[in-house]
N, C-alpha and C positions, 0 to 999 in steps of 0.2 A: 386441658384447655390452652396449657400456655404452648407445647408445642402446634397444637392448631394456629395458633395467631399467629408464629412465625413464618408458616404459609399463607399466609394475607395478606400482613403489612412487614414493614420494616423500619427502624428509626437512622436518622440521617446524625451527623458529627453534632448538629445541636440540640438532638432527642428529638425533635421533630419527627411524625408519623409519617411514614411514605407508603403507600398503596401501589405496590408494583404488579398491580393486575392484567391492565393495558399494556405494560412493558414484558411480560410473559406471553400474552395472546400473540403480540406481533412477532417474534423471538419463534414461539413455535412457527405460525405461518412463514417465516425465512427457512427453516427446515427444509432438504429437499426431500419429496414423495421417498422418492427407492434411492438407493446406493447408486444407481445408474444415471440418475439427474445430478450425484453432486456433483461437483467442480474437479474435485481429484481425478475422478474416473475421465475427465476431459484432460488431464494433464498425463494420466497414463497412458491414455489412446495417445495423445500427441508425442509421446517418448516412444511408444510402438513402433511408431512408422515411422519416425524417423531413424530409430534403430535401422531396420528394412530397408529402408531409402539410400541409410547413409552404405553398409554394405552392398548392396547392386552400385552404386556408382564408383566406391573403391573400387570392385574390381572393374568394372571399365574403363576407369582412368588406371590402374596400375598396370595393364595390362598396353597401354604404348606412351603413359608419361612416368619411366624411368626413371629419365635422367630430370627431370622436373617437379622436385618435390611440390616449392613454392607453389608454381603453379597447379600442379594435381591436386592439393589442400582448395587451395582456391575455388577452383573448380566444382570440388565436393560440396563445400558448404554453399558455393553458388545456386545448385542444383535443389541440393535439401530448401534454402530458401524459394526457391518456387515451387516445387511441390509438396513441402510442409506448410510454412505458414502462411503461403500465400492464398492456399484454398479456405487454409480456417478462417484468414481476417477476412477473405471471400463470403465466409457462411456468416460471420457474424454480423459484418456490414448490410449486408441481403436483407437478416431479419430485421434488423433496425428500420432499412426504407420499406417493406413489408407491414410495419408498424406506423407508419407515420411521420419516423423521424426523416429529416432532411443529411439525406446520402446522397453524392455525386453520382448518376451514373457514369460519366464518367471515366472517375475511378475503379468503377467497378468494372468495366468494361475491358479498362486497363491491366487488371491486376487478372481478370480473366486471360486477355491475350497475352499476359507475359508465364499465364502455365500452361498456354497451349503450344508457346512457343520453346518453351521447354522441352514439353512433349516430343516435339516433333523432334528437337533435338536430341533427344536420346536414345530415341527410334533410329535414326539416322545413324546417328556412333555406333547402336549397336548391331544394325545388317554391317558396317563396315568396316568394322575390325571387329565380327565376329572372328574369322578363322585367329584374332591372338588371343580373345578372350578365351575360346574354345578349339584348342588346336587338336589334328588327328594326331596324337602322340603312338599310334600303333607304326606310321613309317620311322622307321631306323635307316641307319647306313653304317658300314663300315666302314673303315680308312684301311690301308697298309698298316699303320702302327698300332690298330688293336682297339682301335678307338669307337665308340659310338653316338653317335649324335643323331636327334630326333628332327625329323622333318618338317614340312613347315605347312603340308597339304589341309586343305579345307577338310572338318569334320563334318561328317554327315548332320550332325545333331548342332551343330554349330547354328544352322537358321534358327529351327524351330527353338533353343535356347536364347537368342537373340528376340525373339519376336514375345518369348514370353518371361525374360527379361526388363524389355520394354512395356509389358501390361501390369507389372506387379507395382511399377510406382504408379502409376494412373491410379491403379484400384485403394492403395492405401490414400491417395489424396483424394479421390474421391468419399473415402468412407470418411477420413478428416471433415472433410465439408460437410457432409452430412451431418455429422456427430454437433459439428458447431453448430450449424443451422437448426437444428433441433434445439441443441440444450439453451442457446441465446434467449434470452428474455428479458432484455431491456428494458421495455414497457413495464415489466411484473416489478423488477430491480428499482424503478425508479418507484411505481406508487410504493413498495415497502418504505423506501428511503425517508419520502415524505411523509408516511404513517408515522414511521420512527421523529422524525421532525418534530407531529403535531402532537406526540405523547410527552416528549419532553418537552413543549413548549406550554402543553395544559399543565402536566405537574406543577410547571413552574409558575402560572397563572393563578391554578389552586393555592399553593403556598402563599404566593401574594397577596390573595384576596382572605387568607386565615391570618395571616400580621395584620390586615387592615379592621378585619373583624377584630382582632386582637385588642388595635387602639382605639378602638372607636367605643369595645365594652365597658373601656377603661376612661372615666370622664373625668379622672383627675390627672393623668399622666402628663398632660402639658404640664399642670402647675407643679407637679412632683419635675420632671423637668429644669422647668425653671429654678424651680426650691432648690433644687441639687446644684445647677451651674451659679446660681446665689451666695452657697456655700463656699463652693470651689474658688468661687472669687472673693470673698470675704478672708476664707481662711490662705491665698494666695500674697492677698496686702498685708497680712498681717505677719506674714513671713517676711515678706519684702521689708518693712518698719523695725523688724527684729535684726536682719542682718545691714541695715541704715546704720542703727544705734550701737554695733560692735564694731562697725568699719569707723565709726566718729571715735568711740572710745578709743581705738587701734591709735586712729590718725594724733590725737592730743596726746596722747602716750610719747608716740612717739617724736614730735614735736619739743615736750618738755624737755625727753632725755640727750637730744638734739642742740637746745638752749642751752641749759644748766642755768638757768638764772631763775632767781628767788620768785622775782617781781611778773616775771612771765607768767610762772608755775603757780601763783597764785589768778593769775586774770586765766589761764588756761581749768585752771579746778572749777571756776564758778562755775555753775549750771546752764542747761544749754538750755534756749530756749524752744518747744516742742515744736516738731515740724508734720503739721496732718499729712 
C-alpha cells in the first residue's frame, strides 16, 4: 500500500501532501505522438540541409573565389541563411497567422522574396561558371618541355550538373519549410503553457485554502498566539532589568575604585532604589 501511495501523492519540505495528478496528465499530453513530431528530429532535418546546402555552395564559390577567402566564407553562410533558415522561420511564422496570431504579412512576403532571390541567384552562378565548377579535364596539351596541362573547354555534363545543382538547395529548403510548417504548433504550445499555469496556480489555491481550513479548525490559535508573544515579551523585559542591574552594579564598582574615598564608598554601597 505504501508504494501505491507514492504513485498518488507526494509530500512538499513542510510534510505537506501534494497530489501531482493534474501535474502528470498535462506532462504526458506535452509528449510528442511519434519520434517524428519531437523537436530534435526538427533540429536534425535543419543540420541535414544545411550540411547539403553548405557543400554545393563551397564548391561554387571555391571554384572562382580563390584568392578571396573572406569573402567566399561570406558568401557561404550568406547563402545558407536564405535557404536554411529563412524558409523554416517562413514555415513557422505561416502557421502562427494560419492560427490566428497577428503575423506581418509583410514580413512574410519579405522573407519569401529574399529566398527567391536567392534562388535565382544561384541558378545564375551556376549556368555561369559551370565550365570552372565542372571543367572537360579530358583536353590536355603538351609543351616542348614535357609538360602537361589541362584545358579549359566546356564539359558536356557541365549544364546538366549546373541546373541540378541549382535544384538540390531548393528541394532541401523546401522540405525545411515544410517540416516547420507541419511540426509548428503554437496555438497547442500556448494552451499547454496556460494548463501548466492553472495547475500550479490551483495547487497553490488548494494549499491555501487547507492552512485556512487549518486556522479556522483551531478557535484558540489567536489566543495561543497571543499567550506566546505575551510571554516573549514578558520574558524579553525581564532580561532587559537583569542586564540594568549588572551594568549599575558594573558602573558603582567601578566608580568606587575610581574614588578611593571612604565616605563615597559608603553613600555608593547603600541600596539603589528599584526602577520598574
Amino acid at each position: 500500500m505504501k508504494d501505491r501511495n507514492k504513485t498518488l501523492w507526494d509530500r512538499d519540505q513542510q510534510g505537506n501532501l501534494i497530489f501531482d495528478t493534474k501535474r502528470r496528465v498535462v506532462k504526458a499530453r506535452t509528449r510528442p505522438d511519434t519520434l517524428w513530431n519531437h523537436p530534435v528530429f526538427l533540429v536534425v532535418v535543419i543540420l541535414l540541409c544545411a550540411t547539403v546546402d553548405f557543400m554545393c555552395f563551397k564548391q561554387l564559390f571555391d571554384s572562382f573565389l580563390l584568392d578571396a577567402p573572406a569573402i567566399r566564407w561570406t558568401t557561404i553562410f550568406g547563402m545558407l541563411f536564405a535557404f536554411d533558415f529563412v524558409p523554416i522561420y517562413l514555415g513557422l511564422n505561416l502557421r502562427k497567422r494560419l492560427q490566428g496570431y497577428n503575423v506581418s504579412v509583410g514580413m512574410l512576403v519579405m522573407m519569401a522574396a529574399i529566398f527567391f532571390l536567392a534562388f535565382a541567384v544561384n541558378v545564375y552562378l551556376r549556368i555561369a561558371f559551370r565550365d570552372l565548377v565542372l571543367p572537360d579535364l579530358t583536353q590536355t596539351s603538351s609543351s616542348i618541355y614535357g609538360t602537361v596541362s589541362t584545358g579549359t573547354a566546356v564539359s558536356s555534363r557541365a549544364l546538366p550538373y549546373a541546373i541540378f545543382a541549382s535544384i538540390v538547395p531548393l528541394l532541401t529548403s523546401i522540405g525545411s519549410f515544410a517540416i516547420s510548417f507541419f511540426m509548428a504548433n503554437p496555438l497547442r504550445q500556448e494552451q499547454l503553457a496556460l494548463e501548466k499555469e492553472h495547475t500550479e496556480l490551483t495547487d497553490r489555491i488548494g494549499q491555501m485554502d487547507a492552512v485556512l481550513e487549518e486556522y479556522g479548525a483551531d478557535v484558540d490559535f489567536y489566543q495561543r498566539l497571543v499567550g506566546d508573544d505575551e510571554e516573549k515579551y514578558n520574558a524579553m523585559k525581564q532580561m532587559i532589568r537583569e542586564k540594568r542591574e549588572t551594568y549599575r552594579d558594573y558602573v558603582r564598582e567601578r566608580i568606587k575604585e575610581h574614588l578611593g574615598n571612604p565616605v563615597a564608598n559608603n553613600i555608593l554601597a547603600q541600596p539603589l532604589k528599584e526602577v520598574s
